[in-house]
N, C-alpha and C positions, 0 to 999 in steps of 0.2 A: 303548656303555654298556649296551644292551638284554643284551649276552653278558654282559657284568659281571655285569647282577645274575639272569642266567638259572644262572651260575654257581656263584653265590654262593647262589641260594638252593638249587641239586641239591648243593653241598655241605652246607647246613645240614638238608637232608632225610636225605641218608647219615648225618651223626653222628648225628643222634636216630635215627637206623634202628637203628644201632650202640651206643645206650646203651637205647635201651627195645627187646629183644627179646621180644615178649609172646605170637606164637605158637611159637616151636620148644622153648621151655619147657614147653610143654604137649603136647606130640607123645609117642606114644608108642613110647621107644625105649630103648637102654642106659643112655647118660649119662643120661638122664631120671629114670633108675630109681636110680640112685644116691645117697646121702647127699653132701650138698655141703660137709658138712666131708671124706667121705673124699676126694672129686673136685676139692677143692682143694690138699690134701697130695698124691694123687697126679700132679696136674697140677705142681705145683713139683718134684715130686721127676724128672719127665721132662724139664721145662726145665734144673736143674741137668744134669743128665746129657747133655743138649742142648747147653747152652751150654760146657759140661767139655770137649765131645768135638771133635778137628781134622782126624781122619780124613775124606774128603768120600765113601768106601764108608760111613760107619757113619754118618753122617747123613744120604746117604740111604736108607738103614733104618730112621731114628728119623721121618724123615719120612711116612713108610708109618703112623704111629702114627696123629696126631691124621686122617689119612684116612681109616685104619679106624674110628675113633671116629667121624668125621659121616656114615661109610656105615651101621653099625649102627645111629646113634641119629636116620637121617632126617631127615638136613640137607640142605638142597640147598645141590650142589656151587656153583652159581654165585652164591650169597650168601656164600660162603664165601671161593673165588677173587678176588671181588670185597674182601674186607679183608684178604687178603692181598696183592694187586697192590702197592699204593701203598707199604707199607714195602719188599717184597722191591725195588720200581723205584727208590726214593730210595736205600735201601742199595746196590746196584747202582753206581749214579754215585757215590756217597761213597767206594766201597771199588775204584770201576774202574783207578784210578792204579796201583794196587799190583801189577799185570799186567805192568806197564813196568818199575819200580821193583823189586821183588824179583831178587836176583842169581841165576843158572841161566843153560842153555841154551836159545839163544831158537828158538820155537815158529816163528816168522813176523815178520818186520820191516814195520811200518807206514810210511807215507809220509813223510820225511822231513820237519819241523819246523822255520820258521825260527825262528835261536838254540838252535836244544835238540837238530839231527839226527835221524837216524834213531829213531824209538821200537820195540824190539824186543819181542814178548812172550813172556817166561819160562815154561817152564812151573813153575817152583815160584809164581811169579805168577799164571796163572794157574789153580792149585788153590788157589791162596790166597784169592780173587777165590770162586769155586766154589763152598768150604768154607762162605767167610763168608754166601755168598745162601743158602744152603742153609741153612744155622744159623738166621739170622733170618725165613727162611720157615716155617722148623717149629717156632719161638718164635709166630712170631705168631699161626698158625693152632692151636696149643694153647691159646693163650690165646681165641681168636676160639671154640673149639668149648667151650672151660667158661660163656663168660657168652653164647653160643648155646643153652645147655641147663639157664641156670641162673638163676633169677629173682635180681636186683640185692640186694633184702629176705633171699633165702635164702643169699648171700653173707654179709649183713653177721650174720645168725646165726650160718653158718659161721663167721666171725671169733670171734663171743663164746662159742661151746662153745672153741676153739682158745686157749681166754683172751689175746685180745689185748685191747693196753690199750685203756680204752672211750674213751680223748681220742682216738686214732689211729683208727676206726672210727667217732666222732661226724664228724672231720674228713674221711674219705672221702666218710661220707654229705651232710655240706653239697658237699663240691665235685663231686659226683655231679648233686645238685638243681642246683646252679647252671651247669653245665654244660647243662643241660637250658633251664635260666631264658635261657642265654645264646644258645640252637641255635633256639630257637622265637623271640624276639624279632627274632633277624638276620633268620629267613626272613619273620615279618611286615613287618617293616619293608621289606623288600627287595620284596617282593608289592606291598604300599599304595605304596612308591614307582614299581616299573612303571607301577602303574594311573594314575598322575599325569603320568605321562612320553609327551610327544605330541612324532613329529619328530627329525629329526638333531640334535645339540646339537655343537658347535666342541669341540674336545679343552680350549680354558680351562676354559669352561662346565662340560664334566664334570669337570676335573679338584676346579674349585669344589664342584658342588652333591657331590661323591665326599667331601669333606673336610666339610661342614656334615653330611652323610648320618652318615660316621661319628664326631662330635661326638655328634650327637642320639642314635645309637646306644648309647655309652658312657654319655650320660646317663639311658635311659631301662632302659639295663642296671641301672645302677646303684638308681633308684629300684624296679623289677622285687624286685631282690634285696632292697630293705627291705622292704616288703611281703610276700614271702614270709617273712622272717627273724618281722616281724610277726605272719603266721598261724600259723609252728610255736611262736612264743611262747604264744598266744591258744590254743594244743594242748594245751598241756603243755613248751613247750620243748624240749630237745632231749634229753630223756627217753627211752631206746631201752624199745619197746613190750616183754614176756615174748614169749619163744620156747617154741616146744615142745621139752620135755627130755625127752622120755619114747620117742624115735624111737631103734629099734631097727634093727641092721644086716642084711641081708637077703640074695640070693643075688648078686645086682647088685652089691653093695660088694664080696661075698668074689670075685665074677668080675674086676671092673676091679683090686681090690688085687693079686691076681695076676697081672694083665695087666701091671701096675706093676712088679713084682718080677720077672717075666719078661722084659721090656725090659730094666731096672738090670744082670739077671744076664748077658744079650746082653752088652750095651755094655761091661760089668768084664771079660768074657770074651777078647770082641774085642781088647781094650787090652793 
């Protein structure tokens, strides 16, 4: 039980780590320096072109991108590494079958399988397998180095210069906060239970106090969330505060925009 909730609560530390980034936003570096409407256009326009592309030379080329991005803009590599792991490893198992499965000339014959024989691996398999870890590696870690260098509040501006609808951008921002509401209550909750917790308990026993644990949980999620919902009413409701309109584009936007269009021109090139 003690690993349970030692678990439970270094994963509710990771996600708030990963939703409230408050120092590398302030570091002084490239992405930093850029307008975050232009650095969310050009960050889509490299995932399109990421996700477009099946060559596994030209992705890993496109990969090389958001690395030069968190070397310039003084990220450290192993916060970085660190939120890329878990998708590139889930993906990984999700897509590892298709190594077998894909028709071609096989690479090397695995252990034979009762009911199923021999499993061969293809090599159209796998590049197939390759391509795709690679693709959703350098998806994620563009994504991880935009809201690594870009305050949450500076996103949802960039949203409304970009004129998107304000129901779509009111509906991020609650499920932003509550996501937050719901990452800090698990880990208190999971703390104050440790501290409670004396002794071996029988695998019923935990299975028990595991099930009233996440009852109470759900419940006090829930009342959390009124209360909040509460004080942004008592604010002003859900009101988006003025942004500054008056922010001019500067040498950093015309650097990264062309780092953007130098990539796009790569990859159209390559194809």
């Amino acid at each position: 039980m003690d690993v349970l909730d030692r678990t439970v609560a270094e994963v509710s530390g990771e996600a708030q780590s990963f939703l409230l980034s408050t120092r590398t936003p302030e570091r002084d570096g490239f992405l930093q320096a850029v307008d975050p409407a232009v650095k969310l256009l050009g960050t889509l326009v490299v995932l399109v072109a990421t996700v477009a592309t099946d060559d596994l030379a030209t992705l890993c080329g496109l990969a090389l991108v958001p690395l030069a991005f968190a070397v310039t803009s003084r990220l450290p590599l192993q916060t970085l590494a660190k939120r890329v792991t878990l998708p590139v490893a889930a993906s990984t198992v999700v897509v590892a079958p298709q190594a077998f499965l894909q028709p071609g000339p096989a690479l090397v014959s695995l252990p034979a399988v009762p009911l199923v024989g021999p499993l061969p691996v293809t090599e159209p398999g796998l590049d197939y397998v390759a391509a795709f870890v690679v693709r959703v590696g350098t998806c994620v870690a563009l994504l991880s180095v935009l809201l690594l260098t870009t305050r949450f509040s500076d996103l949802l501006a960039a949203l409304r210069r970009l004129r998107l609808p304000s129901l779509a951008i009111t509906l991020l921002a609650i499920t932003y906060r509550s996501l937050l509401v719901f990452f800090r209550e698990l880990e208190r909750m999971t703390h104050a239970r440790r501290s409670r917790t004396f002794g071996r308990q029988s695998l019923r026993a935990a299975w028990r106090s595991t099930g009233s644990f996440l009852g109470t949980f759900l419940l006090r999620s829930l009342e959390r969330g009124e209360r909040v919902g509460r004080a942004a009413r008592a604010r002003g409701g859900t009101r988006m505060t003025p942004y500054d309109r008056s922010a001019s584009l500067g040498i950093a936007d015309a650097a990264f925009a062309l780092t953007v269009v130098a990539v796009v021109t790569a990859r159209v090139t390559v194809a």
